[in-house]
matplotlib code that plots the C-alpha trace (Angstrom):
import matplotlib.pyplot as plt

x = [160.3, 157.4, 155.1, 154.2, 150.8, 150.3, 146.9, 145.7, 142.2, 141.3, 138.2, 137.0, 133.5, 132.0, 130.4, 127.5, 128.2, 132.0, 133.2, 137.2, 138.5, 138.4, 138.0, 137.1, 139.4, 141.4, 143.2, 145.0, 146.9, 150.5, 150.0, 148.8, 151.6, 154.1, 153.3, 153.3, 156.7, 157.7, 156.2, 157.8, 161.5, 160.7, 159.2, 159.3, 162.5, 164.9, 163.0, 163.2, 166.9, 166.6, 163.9, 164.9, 163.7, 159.6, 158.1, 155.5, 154.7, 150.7, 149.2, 145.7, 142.3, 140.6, 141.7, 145.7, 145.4, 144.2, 147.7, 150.2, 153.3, 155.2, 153.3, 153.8, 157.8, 158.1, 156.5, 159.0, 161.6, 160.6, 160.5, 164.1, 164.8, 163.1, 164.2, 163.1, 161.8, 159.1, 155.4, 154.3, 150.7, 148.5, 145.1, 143.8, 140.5, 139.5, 138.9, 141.8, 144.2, 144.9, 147.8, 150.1, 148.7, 149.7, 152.9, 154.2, 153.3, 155.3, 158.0, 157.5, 158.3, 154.9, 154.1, 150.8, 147.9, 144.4, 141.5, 137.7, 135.7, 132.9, 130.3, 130.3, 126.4, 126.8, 122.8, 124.5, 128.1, 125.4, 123.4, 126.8, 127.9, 131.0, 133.0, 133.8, 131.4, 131.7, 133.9, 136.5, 137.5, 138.4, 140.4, 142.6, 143.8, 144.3, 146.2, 148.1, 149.1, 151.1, 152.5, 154.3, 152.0, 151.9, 150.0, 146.6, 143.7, 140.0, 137.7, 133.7, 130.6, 127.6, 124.3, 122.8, 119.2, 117.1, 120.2, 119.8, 122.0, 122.2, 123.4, 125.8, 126.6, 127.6, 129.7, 132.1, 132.0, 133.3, 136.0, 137.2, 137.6, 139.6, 142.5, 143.8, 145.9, 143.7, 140.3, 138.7, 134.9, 132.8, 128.7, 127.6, 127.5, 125.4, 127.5, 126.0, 126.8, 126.9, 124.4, 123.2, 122.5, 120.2, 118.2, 117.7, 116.8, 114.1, 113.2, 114.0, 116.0, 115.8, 118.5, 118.1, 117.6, 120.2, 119.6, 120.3, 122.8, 125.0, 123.7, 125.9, 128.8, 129.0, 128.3, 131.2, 133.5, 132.4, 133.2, 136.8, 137.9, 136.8, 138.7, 142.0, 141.9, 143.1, 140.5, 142.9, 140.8, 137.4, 137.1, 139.9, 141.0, 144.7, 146.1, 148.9, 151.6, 149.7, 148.3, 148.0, 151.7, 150.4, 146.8, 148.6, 151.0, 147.2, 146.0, 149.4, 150.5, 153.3, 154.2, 153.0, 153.3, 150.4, 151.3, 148.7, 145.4, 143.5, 146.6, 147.2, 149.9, 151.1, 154.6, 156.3, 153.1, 151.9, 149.1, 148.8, 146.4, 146.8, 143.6, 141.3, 141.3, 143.3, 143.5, 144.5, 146.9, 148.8, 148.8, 150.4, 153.3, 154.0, 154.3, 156.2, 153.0, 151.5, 147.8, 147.4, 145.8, 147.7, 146.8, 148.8, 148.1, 147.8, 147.6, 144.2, 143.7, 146.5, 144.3, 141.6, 143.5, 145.1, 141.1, 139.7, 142.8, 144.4, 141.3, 139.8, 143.1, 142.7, 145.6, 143.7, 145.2, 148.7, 147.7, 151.6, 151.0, 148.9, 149.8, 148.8, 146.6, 145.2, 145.3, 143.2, 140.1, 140.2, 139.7, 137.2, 135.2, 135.5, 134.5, 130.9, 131.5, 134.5, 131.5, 129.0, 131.5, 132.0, 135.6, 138.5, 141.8, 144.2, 148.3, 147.9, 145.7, 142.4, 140.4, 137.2, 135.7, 133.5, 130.3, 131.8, 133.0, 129.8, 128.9, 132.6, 131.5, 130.0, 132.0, 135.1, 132.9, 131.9, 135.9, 137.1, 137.7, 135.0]
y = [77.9, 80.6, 81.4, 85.2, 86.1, 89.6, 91.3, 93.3, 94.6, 96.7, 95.7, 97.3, 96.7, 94.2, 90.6, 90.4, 87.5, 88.4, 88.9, 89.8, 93.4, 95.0, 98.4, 100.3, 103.1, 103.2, 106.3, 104.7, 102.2, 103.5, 104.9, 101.2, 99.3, 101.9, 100.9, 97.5, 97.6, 99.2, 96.6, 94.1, 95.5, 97.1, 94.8, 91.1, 90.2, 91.1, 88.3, 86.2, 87.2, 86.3, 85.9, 82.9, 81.3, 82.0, 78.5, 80.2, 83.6, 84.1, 87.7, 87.5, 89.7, 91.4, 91.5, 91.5, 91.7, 95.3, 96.2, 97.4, 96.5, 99.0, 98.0, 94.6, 94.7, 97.1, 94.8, 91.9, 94.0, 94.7, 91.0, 90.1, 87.3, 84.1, 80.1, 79.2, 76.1, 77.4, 78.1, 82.2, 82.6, 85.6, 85.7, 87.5, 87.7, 86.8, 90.2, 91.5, 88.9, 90.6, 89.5, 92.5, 91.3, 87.6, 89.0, 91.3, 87.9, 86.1, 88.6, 88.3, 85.4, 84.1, 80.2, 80.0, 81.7, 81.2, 82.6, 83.0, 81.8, 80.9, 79.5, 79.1, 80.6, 84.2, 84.7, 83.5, 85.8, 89.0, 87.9, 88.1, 91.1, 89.8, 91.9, 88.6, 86.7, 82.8, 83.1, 85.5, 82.6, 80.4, 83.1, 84.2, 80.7, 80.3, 83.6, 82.4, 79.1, 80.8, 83.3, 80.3, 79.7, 75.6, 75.7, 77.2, 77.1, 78.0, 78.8, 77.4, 78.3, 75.6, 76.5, 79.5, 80.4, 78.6, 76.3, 72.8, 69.7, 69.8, 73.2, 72.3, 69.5, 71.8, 73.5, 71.1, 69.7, 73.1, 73.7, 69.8, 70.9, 73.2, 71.1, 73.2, 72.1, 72.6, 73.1, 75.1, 74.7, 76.3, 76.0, 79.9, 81.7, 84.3, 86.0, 88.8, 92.5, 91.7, 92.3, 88.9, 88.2, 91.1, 89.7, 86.5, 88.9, 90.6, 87.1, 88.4, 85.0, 81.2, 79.6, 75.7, 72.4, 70.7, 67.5, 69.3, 71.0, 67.3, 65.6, 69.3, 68.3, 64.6, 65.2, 67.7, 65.3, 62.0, 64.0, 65.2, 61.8, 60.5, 62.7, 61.9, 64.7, 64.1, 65.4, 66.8, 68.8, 69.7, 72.0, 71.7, 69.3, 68.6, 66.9, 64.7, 67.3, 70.2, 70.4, 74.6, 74.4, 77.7, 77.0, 73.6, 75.8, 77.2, 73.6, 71.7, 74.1, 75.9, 79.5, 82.0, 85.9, 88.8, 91.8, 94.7, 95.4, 93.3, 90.5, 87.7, 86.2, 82.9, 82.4, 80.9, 80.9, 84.0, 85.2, 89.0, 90.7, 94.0, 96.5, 96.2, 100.0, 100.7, 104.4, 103.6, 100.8, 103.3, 105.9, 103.3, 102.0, 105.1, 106.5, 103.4, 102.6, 99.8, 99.1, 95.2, 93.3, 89.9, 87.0, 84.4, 80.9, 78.8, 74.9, 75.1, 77.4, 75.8, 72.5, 74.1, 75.7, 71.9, 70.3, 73.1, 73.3, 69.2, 67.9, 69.7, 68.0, 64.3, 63.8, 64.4, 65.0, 63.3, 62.6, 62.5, 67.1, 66.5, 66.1, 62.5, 64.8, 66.4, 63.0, 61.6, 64.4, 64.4, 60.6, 60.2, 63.1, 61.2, 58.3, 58.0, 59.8, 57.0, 54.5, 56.2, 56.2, 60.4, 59.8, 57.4, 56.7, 54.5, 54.9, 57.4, 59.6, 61.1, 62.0, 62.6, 59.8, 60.9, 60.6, 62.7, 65.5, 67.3, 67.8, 68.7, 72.0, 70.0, 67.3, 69.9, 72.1, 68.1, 68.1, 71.6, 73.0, 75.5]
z = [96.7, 96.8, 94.2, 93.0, 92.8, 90.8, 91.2, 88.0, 88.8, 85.6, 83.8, 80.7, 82.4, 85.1, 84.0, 86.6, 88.6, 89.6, 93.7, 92.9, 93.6, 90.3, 88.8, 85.5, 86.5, 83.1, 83.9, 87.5, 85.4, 85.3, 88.9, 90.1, 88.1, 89.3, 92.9, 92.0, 90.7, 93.9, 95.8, 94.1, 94.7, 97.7, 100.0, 98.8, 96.2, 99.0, 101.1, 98.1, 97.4, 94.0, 91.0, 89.9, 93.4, 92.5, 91.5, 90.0, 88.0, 88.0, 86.3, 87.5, 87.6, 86.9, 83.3, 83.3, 79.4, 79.6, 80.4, 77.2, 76.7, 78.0, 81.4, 81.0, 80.3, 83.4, 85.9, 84.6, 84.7, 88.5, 88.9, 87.2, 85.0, 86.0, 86.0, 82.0, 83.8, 86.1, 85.4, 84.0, 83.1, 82.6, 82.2, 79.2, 77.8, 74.2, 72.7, 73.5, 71.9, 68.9, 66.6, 68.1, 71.9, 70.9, 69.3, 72.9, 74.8, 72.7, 73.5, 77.6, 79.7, 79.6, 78.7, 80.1, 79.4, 80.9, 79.1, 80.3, 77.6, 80.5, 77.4, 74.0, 73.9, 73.1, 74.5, 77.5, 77.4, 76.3, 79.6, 81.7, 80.0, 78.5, 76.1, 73.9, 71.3, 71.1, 68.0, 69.6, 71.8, 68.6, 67.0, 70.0, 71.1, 67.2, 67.6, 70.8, 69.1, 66.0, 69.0, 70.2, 73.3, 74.4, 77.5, 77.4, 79.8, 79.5, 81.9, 81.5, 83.6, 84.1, 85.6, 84.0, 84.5, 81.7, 80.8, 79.4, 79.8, 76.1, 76.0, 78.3, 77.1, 73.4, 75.6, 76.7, 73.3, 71.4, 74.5, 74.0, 70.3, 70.8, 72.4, 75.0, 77.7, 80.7, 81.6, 84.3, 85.0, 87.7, 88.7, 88.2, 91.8, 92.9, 95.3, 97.3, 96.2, 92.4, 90.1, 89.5, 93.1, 92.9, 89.5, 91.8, 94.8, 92.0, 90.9, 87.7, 87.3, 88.6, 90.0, 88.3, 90.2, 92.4, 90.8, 87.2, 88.3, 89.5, 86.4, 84.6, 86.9, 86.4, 82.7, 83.2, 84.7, 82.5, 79.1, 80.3, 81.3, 78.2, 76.5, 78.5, 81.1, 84.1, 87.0, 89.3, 91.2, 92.0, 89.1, 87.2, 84.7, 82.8, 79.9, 81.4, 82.6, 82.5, 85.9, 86.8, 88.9, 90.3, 91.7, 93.0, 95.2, 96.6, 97.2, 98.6, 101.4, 99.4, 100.2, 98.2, 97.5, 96.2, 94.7, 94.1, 95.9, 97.4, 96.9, 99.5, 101.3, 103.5, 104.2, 107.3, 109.6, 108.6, 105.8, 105.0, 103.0, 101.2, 101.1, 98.6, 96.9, 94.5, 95.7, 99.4, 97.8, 95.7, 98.2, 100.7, 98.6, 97.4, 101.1, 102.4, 104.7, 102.4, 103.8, 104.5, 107.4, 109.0, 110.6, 112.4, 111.6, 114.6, 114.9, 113.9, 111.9, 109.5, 110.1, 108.7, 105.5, 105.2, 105.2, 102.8, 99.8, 100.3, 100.3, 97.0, 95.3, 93.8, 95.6, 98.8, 102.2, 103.6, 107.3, 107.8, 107.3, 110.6, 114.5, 115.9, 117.9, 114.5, 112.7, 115.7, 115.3, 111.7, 111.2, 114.0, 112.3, 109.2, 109.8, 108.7, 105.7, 104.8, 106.1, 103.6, 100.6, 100.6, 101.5, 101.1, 103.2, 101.3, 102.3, 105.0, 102.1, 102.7, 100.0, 98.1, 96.3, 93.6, 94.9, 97.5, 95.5, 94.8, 98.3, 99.1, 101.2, 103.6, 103.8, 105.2, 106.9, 109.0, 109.6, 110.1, 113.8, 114.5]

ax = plt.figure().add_subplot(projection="3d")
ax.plot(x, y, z, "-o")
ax.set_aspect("equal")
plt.show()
Protein backbone atom coordinates (compact mmCIF):
# COMPACT_ATOMS: atom_id res chain seq x y z
CA UNK A 1 0.00 0.00 0.00
CA UNK A 2 1.38 3.58 -0.82
CA UNK A 3 0.02 6.80 0.10
CA UNK A 4 -0.52 9.90 -2.39
CA UNK A 5 0.74 12.99 -1.49
CA UNK A 6 -0.76 16.02 -3.82
CA UNK A 7 1.08 19.36 -3.71
CA UNK A 8 -1.27 22.50 -4.15
CA UNK A 9 1.01 25.57 -3.74
CA UNK A 10 -1.46 28.57 -4.45
CA UNK A 11 -1.83 31.05 -1.69
CA UNK A 12 -4.07 34.04 -1.85
CA UNK A 13 -1.07 35.74 0.11
CA UNK A 14 1.93 34.54 2.43
CA UNK A 15 1.50 34.24 6.49
CA UNK A 16 5.04 35.38 7.58
CA UNK A 17 6.48 32.60 9.25
CA UNK A 18 5.79 29.82 6.44
CA UNK A 19 8.99 27.63 4.59
CA UNK A 20 6.66 25.36 2.07
CA UNK A 21 6.89 26.02 -1.77
CA UNK A 22 4.02 28.17 -2.42
CA UNK A 23 2.92 30.79 -4.79
CA UNK A 24 0.36 33.76 -5.39
CA UNK A 25 0.37 33.08 -9.09
CA UNK A 26 -3.53 32.84 -9.45
CA UNK A 27 -3.41 32.79 -13.21
CA UNK A 28 -0.94 29.24 -13.37
CA UNK A 29 -3.76 27.26 -11.84
CA UNK A 30 -5.36 25.25 -14.63
CA UNK A 31 -1.80 25.06 -16.31
CA UNK A 32 -0.30 23.53 -12.77
CA UNK A 33 -3.36 21.18 -12.20
CA UNK A 34 -3.26 20.15 -15.83
CA UNK A 35 0.34 18.87 -15.29
CA UNK A 36 -0.63 17.46 -12.18
CA UNK A 37 -3.26 15.40 -13.77
CA UNK A 38 -0.70 14.28 -16.19
CA UNK A 39 1.61 13.35 -13.59
CA UNK A 40 -0.68 11.43 -12.01
CA UNK A 41 -1.64 9.11 -15.06
CA UNK A 42 1.43 9.48 -16.70
CA UNK A 43 4.08 8.50 -14.37
CA UNK A 44 2.78 6.97 -11.09
CA UNK A 45 -0.87 5.03 -11.36
CA UNK A 46 0.65 2.61 -13.93
CA UNK A 47 3.25 1.76 -10.94
CA UNK A 48 0.35 1.69 -8.71
CA UNK A 49 -1.79 -0.34 -11.23
CA UNK A 50 -4.74 0.65 -9.64
CA UNK A 51 -6.36 3.62 -7.47
CA UNK A 52 -7.90 1.69 -5.12
CA UNK A 53 -4.29 0.42 -3.92
CA UNK A 54 -3.39 4.31 -2.30
CA UNK A 55 -3.70 3.97 1.61
CA UNK A 56 -3.96 7.36 1.73
CA UNK A 57 -5.32 10.57 -0.33
CA UNK A 58 -3.66 13.87 1.21
CA UNK A 59 -4.40 17.50 -0.82
CA UNK A 60 -1.83 19.64 0.91
CA UNK A 61 -0.29 23.39 0.69
CA UNK A 62 -0.14 25.78 0.14
CA UNK A 63 -3.85 26.33 0.29
CA UNK A 64 -5.53 23.37 -1.73
CA UNK A 65 -8.92 25.11 -0.94
CA UNK A 66 -8.11 27.88 -3.46
CA UNK A 67 -8.87 25.33 -6.13
CA UNK A 68 -12.71 25.28 -7.71
CA UNK A 69 -14.51 22.60 -8.46
CA UNK A 70 -14.05 21.96 -11.72
CA UNK A 71 -10.19 21.71 -10.60
CA UNK A 72 -10.89 19.60 -7.90
CA UNK A 73 -13.25 16.95 -9.83
CA UNK A 74 -10.40 16.82 -12.62
CA UNK A 75 -7.57 15.88 -10.29
CA UNK A 76 -9.90 12.91 -8.89
CA UNK A 77 -10.81 11.98 -11.94
CA UNK A 78 -6.94 11.70 -12.73
CA UNK A 79 -6.63 9.69 -9.71
CA UNK A 80 -9.80 7.13 -10.37
CA UNK A 81 -12.16 5.90 -7.85
CA UNK A 82 -10.62 5.15 -4.56
CA UNK A 83 -11.25 2.17 -1.68
CA UNK A 84 -14.45 4.01 0.39
CA UNK A 85 -12.37 2.76 3.33
CA UNK A 86 -9.10 4.61 3.10
CA UNK A 87 -8.23 8.09 4.42
CA UNK A 88 -8.87 11.60 1.84
CA UNK A 89 -8.12 14.90 3.37
CA UNK A 90 -7.60 18.36 2.04
CA UNK A 91 -6.47 21.16 3.69
CA UNK A 92 -8.64 24.21 3.48
CA UNK A 93 -8.51 27.40 5.12
CA UNK A 94 -11.39 28.94 7.12
CA UNK A 95 -12.33 31.77 4.81
CA UNK A 96 -12.79 29.97 2.08
CA UNK A 97 -15.37 27.38 3.45
CA UNK A 98 -18.28 28.81 2.19
CA UNK A 99 -21.60 26.90 2.18
CA UNK A 100 -21.17 26.17 -1.75
CA UNK A 101 -17.16 25.11 -0.80
CA UNK A 102 -18.65 22.80 2.04
CA UNK A 103 -21.38 21.78 -0.45
CA UNK A 104 -18.55 20.62 -3.66
CA UNK A 105 -16.57 18.78 -0.81
CA UNK A 106 -19.39 17.07 0.17
CA UNK A 107 -19.68 16.02 -3.46
CA UNK A 108 -15.81 14.77 -3.75
CA UNK A 109 -14.29 11.80 -2.01
CA UNK A 110 -13.02 13.79 0.70
CA UNK A 111 -13.64 12.67 4.69
CA UNK A 112 -11.02 14.55 6.15
CA UNK A 113 -10.39 17.99 6.25
CA UNK A 114 -7.57 19.79 8.18
CA UNK A 115 -7.86 23.43 8.70
CA UNK A 116 -5.18 26.03 10.03
CA UNK A 117 -6.85 27.90 12.57
CA UNK A 118 -3.17 28.54 14.12
CA UNK A 119 -4.87 30.97 17.21
CA UNK A 120 -7.97 31.98 18.15
CA UNK A 121 -6.38 35.79 18.83
CA UNK A 122 -7.19 37.72 15.75
CA UNK A 123 -4.19 40.51 17.10
CA UNK A 124 -2.24 37.44 16.68
CA UNK A 125 -3.76 35.93 12.95
CA UNK A 126 -3.50 40.14 11.74
CA UNK A 127 0.25 39.84 13.03
CA UNK A 128 0.77 36.52 10.82
CA UNK A 129 -1.08 37.93 7.99
CA UNK A 130 -3.84 35.49 7.88
CA UNK A 131 -6.77 35.92 5.63
CA UNK A 132 -9.20 34.41 8.40
CA UNK A 133 -10.68 36.15 11.76
CA UNK A 134 -11.10 33.91 14.95
CA UNK A 135 -14.81 33.60 14.22
CA UNK A 136 -14.35 32.26 10.60
CA UNK A 137 -12.89 29.12 12.10
CA UNK A 138 -16.24 28.51 14.13
CA UNK A 139 -18.40 29.04 11.15
CA UNK A 140 -16.61 26.79 8.57
CA UNK A 141 -16.22 23.60 10.78
CA UNK A 142 -19.99 24.49 11.56
CA UNK A 143 -20.29 24.59 7.81
CA UNK A 144 -18.25 21.36 7.20
CA UNK A 145 -20.33 19.42 9.89
CA UNK A 146 -23.88 19.99 8.04
CA UNK A 147 -21.68 19.13 4.66
CA UNK A 148 -21.48 15.71 6.08
CA UNK A 149 -17.68 15.98 7.17
CA UNK A 150 -16.74 13.53 10.46
CA UNK A 151 -13.11 13.89 10.68
CA UNK A 152 -11.78 17.34 11.10
CA UNK A 153 -8.45 18.54 12.16
CA UNK A 154 -7.06 21.91 13.28
CA UNK A 155 -3.89 23.26 13.31
CA UNK A 156 -2.67 25.74 16.52
CA UNK A 157 0.55 27.74 16.89
CA UNK A 158 2.22 28.43 20.53
CA UNK A 159 4.91 30.86 21.13
CA UNK A 160 4.24 34.17 19.65
CA UNK A 161 6.28 37.23 20.51
CA UNK A 162 4.51 38.87 23.64
CA UNK A 163 2.31 35.68 24.19
CA UNK A 164 1.06 34.67 27.61
CA UNK A 165 0.41 31.25 29.12
CA UNK A 166 -3.09 32.44 29.69
CA UNK A 167 -3.45 33.39 26.21
CA UNK A 168 -2.45 30.23 25.38
CA UNK A 169 -3.96 28.59 27.57
CA UNK A 170 -7.63 30.40 25.84
CA UNK A 171 -6.52 28.94 22.93
CA UNK A 172 -6.54 25.39 23.60
CA UNK A 173 -9.69 26.01 25.45
CA UNK A 174 -11.87 27.52 22.30
CA UNK A 175 -10.14 24.60 19.89
CA UNK A 176 -11.21 21.77 22.68
CA UNK A 177 -14.71 23.48 22.29
CA UNK A 178 -14.97 22.96 19.29
CA UNK A 179 -14.89 19.05 19.27
CA UNK A 180 -12.93 18.24 16.36
CA UNK A 181 -11.39 14.99 15.76
CA UNK A 182 -7.78 15.82 15.80
CA UNK A 183 -5.45 18.41 16.86
CA UNK A 184 -2.26 19.63 15.43
CA UNK A 185 -0.13 22.06 17.57
CA UNK A 186 3.33 23.50 16.74
CA UNK A 187 5.93 26.15 18.75
CA UNK A 188 6.09 29.18 16.15
CA UNK A 189 9.42 28.90 13.89
CA UNK A 190 11.43 31.44 12.55
CA UNK A 191 12.79 29.87 9.56
CA UNK A 192 15.27 31.71 7.60
CA UNK A 193 14.07 33.51 4.24
CA UNK A 194 10.57 34.45 5.61
CA UNK A 195 9.55 37.49 6.81
CA UNK A 196 9.37 36.86 10.35
CA UNK A 197 12.96 35.62 10.57
CA UNK A 198 13.80 39.00 9.28
CA UNK A 199 11.53 41.01 12.15
CA UNK A 200 13.66 38.89 14.68
CA UNK A 201 16.91 39.72 12.54
CA UNK A 202 15.54 43.77 12.93
CA UNK A 203 14.83 42.97 16.57
CA UNK A 204 11.59 44.25 15.75
CA UNK A 205 10.29 41.08 17.69
CA UNK A 206 11.42 38.77 20.73
CA UNK A 207 11.51 35.26 20.49
CA UNK A 208 9.91 34.15 24.31
CA UNK A 209 11.79 32.11 26.97
CA UNK A 210 12.67 28.45 26.73
CA UNK A 211 11.28 27.73 30.08
CA UNK A 212 7.78 29.54 28.85
CA UNK A 213 7.86 28.06 25.98
CA UNK A 214 7.91 24.02 27.86
CA UNK A 215 5.50 25.26 30.50
CA UNK A 216 3.15 26.15 26.64
CA UNK A 217 3.97 22.59 25.57
CA UNK A 218 3.32 20.72 28.75
CA UNK A 219 0.26 22.95 29.32
CA UNK A 220 -0.46 21.86 25.61
CA UNK A 221 -0.09 18.22 26.28
CA UNK A 222 -1.73 18.22 30.01
CA UNK A 223 -5.13 19.93 28.58
CA UNK A 224 -5.48 17.35 25.61
CA UNK A 225 -5.12 14.35 27.67
CA UNK A 226 -7.58 15.63 29.94
CA UNK A 227 -9.79 15.99 27.45
CA UNK A 228 -9.44 12.29 26.12
CA UNK A 229 -6.98 12.85 23.33
CA UNK A 230 -4.67 10.56 22.65
CA UNK A 231 -0.97 12.14 22.29
CA UNK A 232 0.16 10.17 19.39
CA UNK A 233 2.81 12.09 18.44
CA UNK A 234 5.04 14.86 19.22
CA UNK A 235 2.62 17.36 17.94
CA UNK A 236 -0.31 15.84 17.20
CA UNK A 237 -3.05 14.65 19.19
CA UNK A 238 -6.41 12.13 18.29
CA UNK A 239 -9.68 11.30 19.64
CA UNK A 240 -9.54 7.48 19.80
CA UNK A 241 -9.54 6.32 16.01
CA UNK A 242 -8.70 9.36 14.57
CA UNK A 243 -5.03 9.26 14.45
CA UNK A 244 -3.91 11.31 10.78
CA UNK A 245 -3.58 7.66 8.73
CA UNK A 246 -1.67 9.86 6.35
CA UNK A 247 1.06 11.72 8.45
CA UNK A 248 1.43 8.07 10.12
CA UNK A 249 2.48 6.50 6.68
CA UNK A 250 5.41 9.64 7.05
CA UNK A 251 6.33 8.43 10.58
CA UNK A 252 6.11 4.29 10.31
CA UNK A 253 8.21 3.68 7.20
CA UNK A 254 5.35 3.24 4.67
CA UNK A 255 5.83 4.20 1.00
CA UNK A 256 4.52 7.17 -0.16
CA UNK A 257 3.96 9.23 -3.44
CA UNK A 258 4.05 13.46 -4.22
CA UNK A 259 2.49 14.98 -6.98
CA UNK A 260 3.11 18.71 -8.00
CA UNK A 261 6.17 20.91 -7.31
CA UNK A 262 8.25 20.67 -4.94
CA UNK A 263 6.35 17.07 -3.93
CA UNK A 264 8.42 14.09 -2.36
CA UNK A 265 8.80 10.59 -2.80
CA UNK A 266 10.19 7.17 -1.02
CA UNK A 267 9.38 3.92 -2.40
CA UNK A 268 11.37 0.69 -2.58
CA UNK A 269 14.81 2.29 -1.41
CA UNK A 270 14.59 5.21 -3.34
CA UNK A 271 13.24 9.04 -2.40
CA UNK A 272 12.79 11.59 -5.32
CA UNK A 273 12.01 15.02 -5.20
CA UNK A 274 10.33 17.18 -7.86
CA UNK A 275 11.69 20.92 -8.33
CA UNK A 276 10.36 23.41 -6.51
CA UNK A 277 8.95 26.15 -9.38
CA UNK A 278 5.99 25.88 -10.53
CA UNK A 279 7.12 27.22 -13.97
CA UNK A 280 9.97 24.67 -14.47
CA UNK A 281 7.41 21.94 -12.97
CA UNK A 282 4.83 22.53 -15.63
CA UNK A 283 7.23 22.97 -18.33
CA UNK A 284 8.72 19.49 -17.40
CA UNK A 285 5.53 17.39 -17.27
CA UNK A 286 4.22 18.94 -20.06
CA UNK A 287 7.57 18.07 -22.10
CA UNK A 288 7.82 14.44 -20.70
CA UNK A 289 11.17 15.67 -18.90
CA UNK A 290 9.61 16.19 -15.36
CA UNK A 291 12.49 18.08 -13.19
CA UNK A 292 13.10 16.12 -9.80
CA UNK A 293 16.37 15.24 -7.98
CA UNK A 294 16.86 11.42 -6.28
CA UNK A 295 18.58 9.97 -3.71
CA UNK A 296 19.26 6.39 -2.90
CA UNK A 297 18.79 5.33 0.57
CA UNK A 298 21.52 3.34 1.96
CA UNK A 299 21.71 1.37 5.32
CA UNK A 300 22.27 4.40 7.05
CA UNK A 301 20.70 6.75 5.67
CA UNK A 302 17.35 4.59 6.14
CA UNK A 303 18.62 4.35 9.88
CA UNK A 304 18.65 7.79 10.15
CA UNK A 305 14.96 8.34 8.49
CA UNK A 306 13.88 5.27 10.96
CA UNK A 307 15.50 7.43 14.26
CA UNK A 308 14.02 10.89 13.07
CA UNK A 309 10.02 9.71 11.97
CA UNK A 310 9.60 6.18 14.50
CA UNK A 311 10.84 7.89 17.23
CA UNK A 312 8.54 11.21 17.01
CA UNK A 313 5.65 8.43 17.21
CA UNK A 314 4.25 7.30 20.81
CA UNK A 315 4.69 4.12 19.44
CA UNK A 316 8.38 4.79 19.29
CA UNK A 317 10.83 2.64 17.38
CA UNK A 318 10.62 -1.40 16.79
CA UNK A 319 14.34 -2.41 17.17
CA UNK A 320 13.22 -5.57 15.21
CA UNK A 321 13.17 -2.57 11.73
CA UNK A 322 17.01 -2.51 12.63
CA UNK A 323 20.18 -4.87 11.78
CA UNK A 324 21.68 -6.52 15.04
CA UNK A 325 24.50 -4.34 13.75
CA UNK A 326 22.09 -1.18 13.76
CA UNK A 327 20.27 -2.35 16.94
CA UNK A 328 23.80 -2.67 18.61
CA UNK A 329 24.85 1.36 17.80
CA UNK A 330 21.52 2.58 18.50
CA UNK A 331 21.19 1.14 22.06
CA UNK A 332 24.73 1.89 23.09
CA UNK A 333 24.15 5.53 21.94
CA UNK A 334 21.15 5.41 23.97
CA UNK A 335 22.04 4.47 26.85
CA UNK A 336 22.45 7.49 29.05
CA UNK A 337 19.60 9.06 27.89
CA UNK A 338 17.40 5.63 28.90
CA UNK A 339 19.75 6.15 32.24
CA UNK A 340 18.61 9.86 32.50
CA UNK A 341 14.81 9.12 31.90
CA UNK A 342 14.74 10.86 28.07
CA UNK A 343 14.04 7.52 26.68
CA UNK A 344 12.43 4.17 27.26
CA UNK A 345 12.95 0.54 25.86
CA UNK A 346 10.11 -1.84 26.89
CA UNK A 347 9.28 -5.07 24.42
CA UNK A 348 12.04 -4.47 21.95
CA UNK A 349 10.33 -0.51 21.67
CA UNK A 350 12.36 2.57 21.98
CA UNK A 351 10.81 5.53 22.68
CA UNK A 352 10.42 9.05 24.10
CA UNK A 353 9.28 9.44 27.58
CA UNK A 354 7.82 12.67 28.25
CA UNK A 355 10.27 14.43 29.80
CA UNK A 356 12.11 13.42 26.81
CA UNK A 357 9.88 14.72 24.21
CA UNK A 358 10.70 18.36 24.40
CA UNK A 359 14.29 18.03 23.73
CA UNK A 360 13.46 15.41 21.03
CA UNK A 361 15.93 17.17 18.31
CA UNK A 362 18.70 16.39 20.28
CA UNK A 363 17.88 13.37 21.61
CA UNK A 364 17.96 11.84 17.53
CA UNK A 365 20.57 14.04 16.47
CA UNK A 366 22.74 11.93 19.95
CA UNK A 367 21.59 8.62 17.88
CA UNK A 368 21.66 9.40 14.25
CA UNK A 369 24.82 8.26 12.03
CA UNK A 370 26.64 11.43 11.10
Amino acid sequence: MTGLYIHIPFCASRCIYCGFYSTTMDKMKQRYVDAVCKEIKGYYLKENKNSTEWSTIYLGGGTPSQLNKSQLHQIFSAIGIPSKNIEITMECNPDDVTDDFAKMISALPINRISMGAQTFSDARLKFLHRRHTSNEVIVAIERLRKAGIKNISVDLMFGFPEETLEDWQNDIKKALELNVEHLSAYSLMYEEGTPLFTLLQQGKIKEIDDNLSLDMYNTLVDMLTAANYEHYEISNFAKKGFRSRHNSSYWNNTPYIGIGAAAHSYISGKRWWNISNIKKYCEGIENNTPERETEIIDADTHYNDLITTALRTSDGLNLDMLSLEQQNYLLSNAQHLIDEGMLKLNNKKLSLTRQGIYISDSIMSDLIKI
